[in-house]
C-alpha positions in Angstrom: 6.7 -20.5 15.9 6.4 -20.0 12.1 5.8 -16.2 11.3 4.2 -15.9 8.0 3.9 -12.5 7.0 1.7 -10.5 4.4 1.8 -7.1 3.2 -1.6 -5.4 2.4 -4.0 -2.7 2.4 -7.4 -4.2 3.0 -9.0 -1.4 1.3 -11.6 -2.7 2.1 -10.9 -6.7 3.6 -13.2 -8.8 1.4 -13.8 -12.2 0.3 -10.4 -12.7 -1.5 -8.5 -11.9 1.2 -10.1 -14.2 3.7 -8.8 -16.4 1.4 -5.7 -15.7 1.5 -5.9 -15.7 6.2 -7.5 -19.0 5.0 -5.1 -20.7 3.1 -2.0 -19.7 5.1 -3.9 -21.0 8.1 -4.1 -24.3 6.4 -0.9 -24.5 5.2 0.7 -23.7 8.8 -2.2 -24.5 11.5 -0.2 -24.0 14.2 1.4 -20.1 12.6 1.0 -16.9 13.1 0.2 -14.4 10.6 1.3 -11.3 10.3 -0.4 -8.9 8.3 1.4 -5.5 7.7 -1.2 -3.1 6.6 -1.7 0.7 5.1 -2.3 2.9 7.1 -5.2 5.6 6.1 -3.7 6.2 2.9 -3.1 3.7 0.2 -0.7 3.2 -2.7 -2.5 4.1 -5.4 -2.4 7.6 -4.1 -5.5 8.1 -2.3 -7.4 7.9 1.3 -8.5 4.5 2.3 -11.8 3.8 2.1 -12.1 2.9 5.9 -10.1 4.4 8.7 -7.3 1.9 9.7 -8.1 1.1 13.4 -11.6 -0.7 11.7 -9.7 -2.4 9.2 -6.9 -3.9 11.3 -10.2 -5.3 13.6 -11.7 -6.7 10.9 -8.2 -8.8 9.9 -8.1 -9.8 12.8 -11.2 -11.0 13.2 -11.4 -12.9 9.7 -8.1 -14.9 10.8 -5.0 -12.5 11.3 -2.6 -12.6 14.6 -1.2 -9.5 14.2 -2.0 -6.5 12.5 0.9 -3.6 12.2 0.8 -0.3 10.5 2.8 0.1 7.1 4.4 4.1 7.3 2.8 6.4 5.3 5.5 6.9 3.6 6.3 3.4 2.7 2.3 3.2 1.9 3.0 5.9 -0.3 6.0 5.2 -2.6 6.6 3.0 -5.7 5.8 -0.6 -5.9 9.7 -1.1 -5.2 9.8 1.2 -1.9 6.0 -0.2 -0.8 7.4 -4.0 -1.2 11.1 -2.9 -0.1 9.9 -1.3 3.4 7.6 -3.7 4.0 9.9 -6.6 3.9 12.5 -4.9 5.6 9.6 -4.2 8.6 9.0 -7.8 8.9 11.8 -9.4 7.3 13.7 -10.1 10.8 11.0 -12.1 12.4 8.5 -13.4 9.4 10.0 -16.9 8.3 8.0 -16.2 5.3 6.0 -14.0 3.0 2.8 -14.4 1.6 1.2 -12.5 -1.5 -1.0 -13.3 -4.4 0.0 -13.0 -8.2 -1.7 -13.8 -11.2 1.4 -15.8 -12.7 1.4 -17.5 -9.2 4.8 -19.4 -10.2 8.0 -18.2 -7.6 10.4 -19.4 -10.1 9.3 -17.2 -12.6 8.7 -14.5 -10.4 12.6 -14.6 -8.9 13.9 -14.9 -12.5 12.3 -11.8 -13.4 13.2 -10.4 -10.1 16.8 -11.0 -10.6 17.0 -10.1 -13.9 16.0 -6.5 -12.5 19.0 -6.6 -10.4 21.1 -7.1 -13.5 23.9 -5.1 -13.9 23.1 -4.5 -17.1 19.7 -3.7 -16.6 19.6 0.1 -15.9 21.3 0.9 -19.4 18.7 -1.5 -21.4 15.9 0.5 -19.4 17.5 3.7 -20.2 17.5 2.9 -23.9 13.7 1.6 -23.9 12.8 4.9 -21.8 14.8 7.2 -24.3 12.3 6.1 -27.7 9.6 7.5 -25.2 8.1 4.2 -23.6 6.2 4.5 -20.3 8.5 3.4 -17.5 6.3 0.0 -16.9 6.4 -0.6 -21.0 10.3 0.5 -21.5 10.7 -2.0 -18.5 9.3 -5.3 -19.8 10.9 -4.3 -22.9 14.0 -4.2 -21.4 13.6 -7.8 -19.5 12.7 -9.1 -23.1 15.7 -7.2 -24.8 17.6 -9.7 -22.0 16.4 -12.6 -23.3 13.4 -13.1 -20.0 10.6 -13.6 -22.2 8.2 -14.4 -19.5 5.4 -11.6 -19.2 5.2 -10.9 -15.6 4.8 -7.6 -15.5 1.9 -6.6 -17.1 -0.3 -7.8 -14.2 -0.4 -5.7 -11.3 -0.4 -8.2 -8.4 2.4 -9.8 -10.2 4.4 -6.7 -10.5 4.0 -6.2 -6.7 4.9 -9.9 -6.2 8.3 -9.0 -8.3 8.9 -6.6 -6.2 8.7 -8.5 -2.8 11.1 -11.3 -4.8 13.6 -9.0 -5.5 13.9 -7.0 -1.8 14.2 -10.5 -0.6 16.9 -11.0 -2.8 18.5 -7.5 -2.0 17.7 -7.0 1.5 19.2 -10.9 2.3 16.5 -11.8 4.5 15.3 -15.1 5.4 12.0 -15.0 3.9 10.6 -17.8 2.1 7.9 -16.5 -0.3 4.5 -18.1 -0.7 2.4 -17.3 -4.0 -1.2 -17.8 -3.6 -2.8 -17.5 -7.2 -4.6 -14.3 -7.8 -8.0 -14.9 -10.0 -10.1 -12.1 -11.0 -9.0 -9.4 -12.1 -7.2 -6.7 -10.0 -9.0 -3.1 -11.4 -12.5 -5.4 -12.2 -15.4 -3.2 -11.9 -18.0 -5.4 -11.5 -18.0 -7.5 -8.7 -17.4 -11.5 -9.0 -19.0 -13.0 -6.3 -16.1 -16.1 -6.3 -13.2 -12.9 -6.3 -14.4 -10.2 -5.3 -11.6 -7.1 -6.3 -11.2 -4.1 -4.1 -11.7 -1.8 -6.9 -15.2 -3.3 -7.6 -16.1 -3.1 -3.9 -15.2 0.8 -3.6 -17.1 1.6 -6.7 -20.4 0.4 -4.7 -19.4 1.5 -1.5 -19.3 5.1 -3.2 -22.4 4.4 -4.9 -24.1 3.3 -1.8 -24.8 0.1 -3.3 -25.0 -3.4 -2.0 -21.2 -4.3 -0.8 -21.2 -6.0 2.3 -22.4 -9.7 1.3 -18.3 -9.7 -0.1 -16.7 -9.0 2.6 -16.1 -11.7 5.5 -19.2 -12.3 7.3 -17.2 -11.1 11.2 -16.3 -7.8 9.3 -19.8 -7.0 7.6 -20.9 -5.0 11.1 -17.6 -3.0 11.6 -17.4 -1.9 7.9 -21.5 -1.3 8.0 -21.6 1.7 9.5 -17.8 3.0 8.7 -17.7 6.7 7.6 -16.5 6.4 4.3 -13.7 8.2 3.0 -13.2 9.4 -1.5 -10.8 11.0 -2.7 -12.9 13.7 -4.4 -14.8 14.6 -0.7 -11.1 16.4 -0.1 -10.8 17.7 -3.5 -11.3 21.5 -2.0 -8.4 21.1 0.9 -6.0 19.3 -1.8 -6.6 21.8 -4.6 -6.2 25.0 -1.7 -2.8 23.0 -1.1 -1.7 23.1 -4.5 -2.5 26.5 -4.9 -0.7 27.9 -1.6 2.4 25.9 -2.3 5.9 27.5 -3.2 7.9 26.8 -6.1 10.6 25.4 -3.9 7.7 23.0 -2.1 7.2 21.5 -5.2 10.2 20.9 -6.2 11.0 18.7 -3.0 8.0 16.5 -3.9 8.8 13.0 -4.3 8.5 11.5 -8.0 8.7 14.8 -9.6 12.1 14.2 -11.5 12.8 15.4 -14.7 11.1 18.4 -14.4 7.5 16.8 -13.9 7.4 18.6 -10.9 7.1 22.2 -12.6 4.6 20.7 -15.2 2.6 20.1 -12.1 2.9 22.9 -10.3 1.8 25.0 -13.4 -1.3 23.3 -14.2 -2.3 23.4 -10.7 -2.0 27.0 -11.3 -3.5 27.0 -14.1 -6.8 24.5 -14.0 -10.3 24.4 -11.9 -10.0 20.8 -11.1 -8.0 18.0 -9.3 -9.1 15.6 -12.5 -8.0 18.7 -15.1 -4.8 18.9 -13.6 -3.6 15.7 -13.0 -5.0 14.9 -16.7 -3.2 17.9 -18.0 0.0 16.8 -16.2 -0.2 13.0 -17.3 1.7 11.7 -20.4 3.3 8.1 -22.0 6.1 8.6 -19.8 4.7 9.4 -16.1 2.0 6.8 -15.0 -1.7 8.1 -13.4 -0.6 6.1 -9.9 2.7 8.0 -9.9 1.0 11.8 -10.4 -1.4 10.4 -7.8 1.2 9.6 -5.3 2.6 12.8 -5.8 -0.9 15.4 -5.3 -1.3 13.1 -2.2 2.3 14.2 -0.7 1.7 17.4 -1.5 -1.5 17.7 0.5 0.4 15.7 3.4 2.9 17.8 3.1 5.6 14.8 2.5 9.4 15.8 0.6 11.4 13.0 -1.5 13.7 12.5 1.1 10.2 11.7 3.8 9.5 9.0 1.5 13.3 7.8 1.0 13.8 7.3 4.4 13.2 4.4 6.7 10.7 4.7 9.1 11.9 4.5 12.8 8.9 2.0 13.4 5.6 0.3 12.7 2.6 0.7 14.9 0.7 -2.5 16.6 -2.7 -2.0 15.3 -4.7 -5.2 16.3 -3.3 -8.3 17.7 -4.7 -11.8 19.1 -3.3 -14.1 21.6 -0.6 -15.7 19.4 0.0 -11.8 18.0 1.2 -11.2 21.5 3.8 -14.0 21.1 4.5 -12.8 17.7 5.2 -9.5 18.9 7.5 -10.7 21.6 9.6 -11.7 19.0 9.1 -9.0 16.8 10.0 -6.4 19.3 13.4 -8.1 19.3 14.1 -7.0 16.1 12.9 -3.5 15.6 10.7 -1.1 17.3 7.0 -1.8 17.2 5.0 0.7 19.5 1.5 0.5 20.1 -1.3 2.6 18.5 -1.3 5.8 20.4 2.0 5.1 22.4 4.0 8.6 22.4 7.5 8.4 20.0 10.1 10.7 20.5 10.6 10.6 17.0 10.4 14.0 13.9 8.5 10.8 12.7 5.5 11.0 14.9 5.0 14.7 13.8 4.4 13.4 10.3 2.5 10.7 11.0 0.4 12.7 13.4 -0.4 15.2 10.6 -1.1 12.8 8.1 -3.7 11.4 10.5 -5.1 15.0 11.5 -5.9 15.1 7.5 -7.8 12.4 6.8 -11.2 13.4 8.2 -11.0 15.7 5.3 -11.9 13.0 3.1 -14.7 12.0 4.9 -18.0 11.4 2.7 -20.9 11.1 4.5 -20.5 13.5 7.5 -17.9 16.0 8.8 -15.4 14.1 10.7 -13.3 15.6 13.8 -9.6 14.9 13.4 -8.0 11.8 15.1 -4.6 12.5 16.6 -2.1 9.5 16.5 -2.0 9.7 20.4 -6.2 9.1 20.6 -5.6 5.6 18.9 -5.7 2.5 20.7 -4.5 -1.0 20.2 -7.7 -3.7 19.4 -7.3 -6.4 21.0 -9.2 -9.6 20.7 -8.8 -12.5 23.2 -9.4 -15.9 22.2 -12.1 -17.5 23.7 
């Protein structure tokens, strides 16, 4: 059976991403889809919207086979380690991988990602970096200084799509990628109706506004009545985090090289709020997403080498009929427990405690925690 596999957050699943479960399903009727989703933190640095257990129903009911858990600390790293991890999860049974890009052209797309894996590329980067560019300017600087004049990093989606390109290309696997094109805009606002972006879609759901008519018509009564979960409802725990946190805590966070780490740590000594510290901390050189990444590991309590290492497995979330054949397979190729199933892994006390922690981000009511080990699999039998 064809695997095709895709790498996601659903944060929330909305019309564009049925879309996507759409067109794979026409391209390979007689697939099964993989989707390989955040947990309950996302990579921008923040809790997702919607606890994980409802989202993985919800892909599966809008047209996924299988729905499996992405670590926290992949969910949590770089584009490179998000895209890297995730193709290494389902590189040894996915035939393919699917993901959206605005350029949508794979040629272009594995040009640029081989061009990163350049020998000469780190020194190039290095001498962008050193007139003071941000890392994601010095870097398409560098690809141009190369002689790759195609822009395809300035997008977003089809940064993320480099990055799956090139841990194909590193990792060796035999994955076949397949770009859908991304319209819209990624970090729209306002919501368009025809491509609905996820950004748009949390700004209302914060807002209490109208939401629901753009997401897939199966998912509009799990997501209706979803506890919703902001960043700034667990400003207090995160700030009380910051505050109690040693010198030598800080400087095992991850992405806190070059000394960004003590800058941190002294404006979170030093300023009333998460927005004034993070602000005060940001510059050219360090991105918002990055400093974002790195308050959330703090609060999780998560060290550069957490988020360096490999995750001993990837929880089943949700799964189908044909996600049961799929995960037949899978289990041949790595470890896939289900939701809830007891690891004896240091891994399951991390993930357990970054579960425990996300009722604190609960918006509309105080939330009890949920334990890994109270999680069960959803699963949906065809009729």
């Amino acid at each position: 059976m064809e695997a095709i596999g895709i790498i996601c957050e659903y944060n929330p699943l909305h019309l564009g991403h049925k879309k996507q479960l759409d067109a794979v399903r026409a391209a390979y009727p007689h697939g099964g889809i993989v989707c390989l989703m955040s947990g309950n933190y996302v990579q921008r640095g923040a809790p997702a919207v919607v606890d994980k257990s409802l989202r993985a129903k919800a892909a599966i009911l809008s047209g996924a086979d299988l729905v499996l858990e992405l670590p926290v600390t992949a969910s949590l790293s770089s584009a490179e380690g998000f895209a890297r991890e995730g193709v290494r999860i389902l590189g040894g049974f996915c035939n393919r991988l699917c993901f959206g890009a605005e350029s949508a052209n794979a040629e272009s797309l594995l040009a640029t990602a081989k061009a990163l894996q350049s020998p000469a590329f780190p020194q190039m980067l290095r001498a962008e970096l050193d007139k003071g560019l941000s890392f994601p300017a010095a870097r398409q600087a560098a690809l141009a200084a190369m002689g790759l004049q195609q822009d395809t990093l300035s997008h977003p989606n089809d940064i993320l799509a480099t990055e799956y390109c090139k841990a194909i290309l590193e990792l060796g696997v035999s994955m076949e990628p397949m770009v859908i094109h991304r319209k819209g805009s990624y970090h729209d606002t306002v919501i368009d109706a025809q491509n609905p972006s996820a950004t748009a879609l949390r700004e209302q759901m914060a807002a209490g506004s109208d939401w629901l008519a753009f997401v897939p018509e199966v998912a509009r009564a799990i997501f209706a009545h979803a506890p919703l979960h902001t960043l700034s409802a667990g400003e207090q725990g995160i700030l009380y985090r910051l505050r109690t946190m040693t010198d030598e805590e800080f400087e095992a966070l991850p992405y806190g090289s070059e000394g960004l780490w003590r800058k941190l740590m002294a404006n979170a000594r030093k300023y009333a709020t998460l927005e004034q510290i993070v602000t005060a901390t940001k510059s050219k050189r360090y991105t918002r997403t990055r400093l974002d990444r790195m308050v959330m590991c703090a609060f999780l309590g998560l060290t550069a080498g957490d988020i360096t290492s490999p995750a001993p497995y990837a929880r089943v979330l949700a799964l189908n009929d044909t996600g049961r054949l799929l995960l037949k397979s899978a289990r041949l190729s790595g470890q896939f427990p289900n939701a809830g199933e007891w690891i004896d892994s240091p891994y399951q006390a991390l993930e357990n405690r970054a579960s425990m922690l996300y009722s604190q981000f609960s918006a509309d009511k105080q939330l009890p925690p949920c334990p890994e080990d109270d999680r069960r699999v959803y699963y949906h039998k065809g009729d």
